[in-house]
DRENFI-198839 format. One line per field, with one value per residue (C-alpha): residue in three letters; x, y, z. Coordinates in pm, whole numbers, plus 50000, padded with zeros to 5 digits. Layout:
N
code = (ALA	...)
px = (X	...)
py = (Y	...)
pz = (Z	...)
END
This chain:
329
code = (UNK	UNK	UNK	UNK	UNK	UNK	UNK	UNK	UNK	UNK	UNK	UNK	UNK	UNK	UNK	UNK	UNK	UNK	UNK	UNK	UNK	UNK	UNK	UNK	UNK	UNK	UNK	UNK	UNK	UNK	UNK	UNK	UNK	UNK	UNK	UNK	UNK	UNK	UNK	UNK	UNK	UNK	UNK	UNK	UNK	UNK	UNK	UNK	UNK	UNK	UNK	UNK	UNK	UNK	UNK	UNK	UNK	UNK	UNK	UNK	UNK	UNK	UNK	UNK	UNK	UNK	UNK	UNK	UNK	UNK	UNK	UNK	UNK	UNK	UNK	UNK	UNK	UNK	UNK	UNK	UNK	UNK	UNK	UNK	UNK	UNK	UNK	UNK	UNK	UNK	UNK	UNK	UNK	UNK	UNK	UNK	UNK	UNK	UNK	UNK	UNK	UNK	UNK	UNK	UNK	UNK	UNK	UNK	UNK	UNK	UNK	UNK	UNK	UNK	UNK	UNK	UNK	UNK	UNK	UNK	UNK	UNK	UNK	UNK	UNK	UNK	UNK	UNK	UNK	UNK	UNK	UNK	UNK	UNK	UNK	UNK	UNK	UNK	UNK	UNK	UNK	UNK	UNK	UNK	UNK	UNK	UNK	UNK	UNK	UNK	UNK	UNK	UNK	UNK	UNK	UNK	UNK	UNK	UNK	UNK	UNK	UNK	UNK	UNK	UNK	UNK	UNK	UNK	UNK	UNK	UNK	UNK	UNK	UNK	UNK	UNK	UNK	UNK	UNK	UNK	UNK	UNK	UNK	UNK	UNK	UNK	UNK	UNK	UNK	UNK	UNK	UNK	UNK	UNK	UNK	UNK	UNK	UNK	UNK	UNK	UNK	UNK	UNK	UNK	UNK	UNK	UNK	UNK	UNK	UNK	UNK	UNK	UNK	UNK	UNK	UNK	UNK	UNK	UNK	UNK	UNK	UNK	UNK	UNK	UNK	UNK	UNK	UNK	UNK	UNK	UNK	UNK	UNK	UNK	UNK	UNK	UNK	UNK	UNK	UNK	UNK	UNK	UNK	UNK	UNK	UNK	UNK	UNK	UNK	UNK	UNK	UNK	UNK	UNK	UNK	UNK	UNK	UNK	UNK	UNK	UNK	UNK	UNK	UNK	UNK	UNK	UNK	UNK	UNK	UNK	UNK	UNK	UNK	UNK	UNK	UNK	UNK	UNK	UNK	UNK	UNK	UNK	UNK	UNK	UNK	UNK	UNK	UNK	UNK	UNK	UNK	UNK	UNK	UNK	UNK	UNK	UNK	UNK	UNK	UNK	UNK	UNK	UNK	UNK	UNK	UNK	UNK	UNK	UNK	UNK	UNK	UNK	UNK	UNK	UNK	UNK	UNK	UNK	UNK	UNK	UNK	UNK	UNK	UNK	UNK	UNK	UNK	UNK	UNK)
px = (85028	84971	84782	84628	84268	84135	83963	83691	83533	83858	83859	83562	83655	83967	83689	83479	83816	83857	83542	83684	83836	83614	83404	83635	83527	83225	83048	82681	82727	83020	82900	82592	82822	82980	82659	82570	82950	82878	82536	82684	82977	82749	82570	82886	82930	82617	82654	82288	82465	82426	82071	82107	82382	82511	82379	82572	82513	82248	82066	82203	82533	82390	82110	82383	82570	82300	82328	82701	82677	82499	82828	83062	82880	82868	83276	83300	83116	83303	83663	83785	83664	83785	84129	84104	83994	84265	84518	84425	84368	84709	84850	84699	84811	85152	85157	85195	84824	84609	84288	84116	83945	83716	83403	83215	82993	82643	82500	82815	82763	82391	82526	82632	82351	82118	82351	82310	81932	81840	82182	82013	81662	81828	81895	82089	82197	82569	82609	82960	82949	82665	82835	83176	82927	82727	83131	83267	82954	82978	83379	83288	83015	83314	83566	83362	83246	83631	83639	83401	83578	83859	83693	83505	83834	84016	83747	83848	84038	84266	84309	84426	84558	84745	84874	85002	84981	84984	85011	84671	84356	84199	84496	84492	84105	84209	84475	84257	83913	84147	84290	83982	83836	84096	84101	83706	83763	83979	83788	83482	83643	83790	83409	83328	83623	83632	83230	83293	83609	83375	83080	83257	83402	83048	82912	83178	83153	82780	82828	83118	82846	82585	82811	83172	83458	83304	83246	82994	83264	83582	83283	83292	83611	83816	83644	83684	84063	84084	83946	84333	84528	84261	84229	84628	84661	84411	84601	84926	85029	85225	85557	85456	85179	85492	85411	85042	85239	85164	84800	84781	84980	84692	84438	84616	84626	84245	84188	84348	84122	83865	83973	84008	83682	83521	83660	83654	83242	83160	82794	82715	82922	82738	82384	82474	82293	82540	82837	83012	82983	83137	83408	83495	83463	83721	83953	83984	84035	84299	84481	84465	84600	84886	85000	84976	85198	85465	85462	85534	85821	85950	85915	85744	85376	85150	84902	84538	84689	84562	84179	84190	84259	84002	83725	83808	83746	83421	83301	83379	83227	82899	82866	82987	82655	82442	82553	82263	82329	82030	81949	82252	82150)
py = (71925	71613	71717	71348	71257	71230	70921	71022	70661	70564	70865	70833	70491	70679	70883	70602	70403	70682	70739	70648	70989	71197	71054	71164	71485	71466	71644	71509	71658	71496	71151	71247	71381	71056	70851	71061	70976	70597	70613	70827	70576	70296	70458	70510	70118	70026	70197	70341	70639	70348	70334	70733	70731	71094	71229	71438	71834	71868	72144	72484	72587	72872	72625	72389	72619	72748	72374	72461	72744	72592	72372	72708	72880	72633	72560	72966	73037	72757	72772	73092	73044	72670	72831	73087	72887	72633	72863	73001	72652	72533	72889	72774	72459	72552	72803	73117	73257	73231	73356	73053	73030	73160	72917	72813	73060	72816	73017	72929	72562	72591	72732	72310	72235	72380	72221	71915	71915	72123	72014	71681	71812	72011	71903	71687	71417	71424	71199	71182	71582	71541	71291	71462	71779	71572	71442	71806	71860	71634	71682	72056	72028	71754	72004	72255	72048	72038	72391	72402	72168	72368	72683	72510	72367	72690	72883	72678	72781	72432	72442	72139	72315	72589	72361	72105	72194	71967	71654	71757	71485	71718	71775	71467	71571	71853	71793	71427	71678	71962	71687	71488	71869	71931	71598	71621	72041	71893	71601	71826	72127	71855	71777	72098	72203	71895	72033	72427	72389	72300	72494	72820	72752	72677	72997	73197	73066	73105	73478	73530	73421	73655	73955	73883	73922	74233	74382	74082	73795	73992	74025	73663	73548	73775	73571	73242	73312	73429	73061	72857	73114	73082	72694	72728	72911	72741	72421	72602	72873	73133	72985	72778	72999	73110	72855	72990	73290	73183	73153	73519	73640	73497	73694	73963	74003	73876	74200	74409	74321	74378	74705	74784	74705	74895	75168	75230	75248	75430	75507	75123	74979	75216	75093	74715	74580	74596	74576	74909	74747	74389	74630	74796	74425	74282	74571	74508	74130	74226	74465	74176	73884	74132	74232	73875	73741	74050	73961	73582	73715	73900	73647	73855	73747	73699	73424	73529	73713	73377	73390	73746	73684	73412	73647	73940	73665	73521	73847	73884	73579	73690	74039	73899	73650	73950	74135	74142	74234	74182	74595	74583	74255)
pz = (41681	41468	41125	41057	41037	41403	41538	41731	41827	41950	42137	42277	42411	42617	42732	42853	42994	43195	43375	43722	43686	43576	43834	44094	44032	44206	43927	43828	43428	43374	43455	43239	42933	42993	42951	42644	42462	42553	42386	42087	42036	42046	41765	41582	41639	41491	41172	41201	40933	40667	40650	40520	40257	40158	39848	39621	39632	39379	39523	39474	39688	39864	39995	40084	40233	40502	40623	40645	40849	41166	41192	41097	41394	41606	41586	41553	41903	42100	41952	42144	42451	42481	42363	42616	42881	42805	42848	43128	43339	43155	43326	43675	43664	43613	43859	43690	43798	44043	43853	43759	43384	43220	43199	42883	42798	42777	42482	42267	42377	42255	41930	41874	42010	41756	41489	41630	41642	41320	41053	41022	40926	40643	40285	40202	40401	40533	40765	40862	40925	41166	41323	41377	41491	41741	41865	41869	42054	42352	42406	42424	42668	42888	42835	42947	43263	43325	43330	43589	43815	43823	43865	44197	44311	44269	44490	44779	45086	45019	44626	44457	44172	44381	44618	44379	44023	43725	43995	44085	44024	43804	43571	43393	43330	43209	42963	42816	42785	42578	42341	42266	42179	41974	41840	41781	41622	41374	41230	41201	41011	40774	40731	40703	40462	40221	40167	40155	39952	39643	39719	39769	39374	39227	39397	39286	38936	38920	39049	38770	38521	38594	38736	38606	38839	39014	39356	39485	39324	39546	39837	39835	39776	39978	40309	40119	40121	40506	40575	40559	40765	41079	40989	41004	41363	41532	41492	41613	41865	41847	41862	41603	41356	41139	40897	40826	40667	40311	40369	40486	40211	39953	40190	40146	39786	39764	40055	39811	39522	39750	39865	39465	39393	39713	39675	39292	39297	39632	39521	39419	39721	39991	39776	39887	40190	40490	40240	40440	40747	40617	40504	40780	41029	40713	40789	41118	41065	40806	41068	41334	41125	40977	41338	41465	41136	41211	41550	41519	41270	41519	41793	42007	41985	42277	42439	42359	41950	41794	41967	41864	41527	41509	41665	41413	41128	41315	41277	40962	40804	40992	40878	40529	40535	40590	40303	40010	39638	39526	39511	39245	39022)
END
């Protein structure tokens, strides 16, 4: 997959180019989805994001990173099953299954949907992030649609897709709806990265100053460092994932520090708010993303490893923003 800087209004104009098709579906929320791109990229065209310049971070990091987070959780709730459901349509299209995918699950679509609405509101202004979340937002929601079009053409006596594969009508819908996503997925973790990268290094040096390089500073960074090996994957697969190896070996040794730290104060960890159960979701991460990397070594990984490694950390990061230190300060 290319690693370049995605270009989601010219994107969005393949979309729009290719409406005919999508209108062949027969499917009354894709022509809608496609009315809502058209408006969006005509708001990209008019520059309305000048009249609200972004402002540096001068309000503290934690506060900055809650605004963060809606975007984190809304590309965390949607990335897996748009990977699974990918897969599994790719699968059907090809011939090798006959189960149809998985559909979207709506409330992970609604997790975008309250970033959307409520990012903007919050402090400060960022506009190209909220723009590359409202884009994410409507390919998921056409991808999605997709997903439903081949689930309702797959229920039929006289499938399309069973009866003639990839030179089905719907498989060019298909494979255009997964690449814009993708497209879309990367240009808004870039947003979201070029922001956390410095945020997560002012919180950790204003924890260092009050705490030193304790059990709350490993707390923190040990997550911080999972972040580039699932960045890594989810742009490859797992013929290709070797190459994220070096990003799991720096988790590793930050895991150990953790570990280190956790375990050499059992009384003050077990007094931290949700800290033992942060542990244990980090240990299971840590067992996931070490059998995926031994099994792309080996050559011997599977379809689905990737998602599962991406869940472990999803739930990870969320029991990690749930932990409280304050009882220790």
């Amino acid at each position: 997959m290319s690693s370049g800087p995605a270009k989601p209004v010219s994107r969005l104009r393949g979309l729009l180019l290719a409406a005919p098709a999508w209108a062949a579906l027969a499917c009354s929320d894709v022509e809608a989805l496609q009315r809502q791109i058209s408006e969006r990229l005509q708001q990209g065209l008019t520059s309305t994001d000048k009249k609200r310049p972004e402002e540096p971070d001068r309000l503290p990091p934690e506060l900055v990173l809650n605004k963060l987070r809606l975007y984190v959780d809304c590309v965390g709730a949607t990335r897996v099953p748009v990977y699974d459901a990918y897969r599994e349509g790719a699968a059907a299209f090809a011939g090798r299954t006959r189960v149809p995918p998985a559909e979207i699950p709506p409330e992970a679509l609604g997790e975008c949907d309250k970033a959307e609405r409520e990012g903007p509101l919050l402090k400060p202004p960022q506009p190209a992030l909220e723009q590359a979340a409202a884009v994410y937002n409507d390919t998921s929601k056409v991808f999605a649609a997709t997903i439903d079009a081949v689930r309702e053409d797959m229920s039929q006596k006289s499938s399309s897709i069973e009866e003639d594969g990839e030179r089905s009508p719907i498989y060019n819908n298909f494979s255009d709806a997964y690449r814009a996503w993708d497209e879309s997925r990367r240009a808004l973790e870039e947003q979201i990265a070029a922001r956390q990268t410095r945020l997560d290094a002012a919180v950790l040096a204003a924890i260092e100053a009050r705490a030193g390089a304790g059990l709350e500073w490993h707390t923190r960074n040990v997550i911080i460092q999972a972040k580039p090996y699932v960045r890594c994957i989810g742009d490859h697969d797992e013929f290709t994932a070797g190459v994220c190896e070096a990003f799991h070996g720096a988790f590793s040794t930050a895991y150990a520090e953790f570990r280190a730290a956790y375990d050499s104060d059992p009384a003050a960890a077990a007094a931290v708010f949700w800290l033992p159960q942060f542990a244990e979701s980090l240990a299971q991460y840590a067992a996931a993303a070490d059998a995926l990397t031994q099994a792309i070594r080996a050559g011997k990984a599977r379809s689905g490893e990737i998602s599962a490694v991406v869940q472990e950390y999803g739930d990870a990061v969320h029991d990690g923003e749930t932990v409280n230190f304050a009882r220790l300060r």
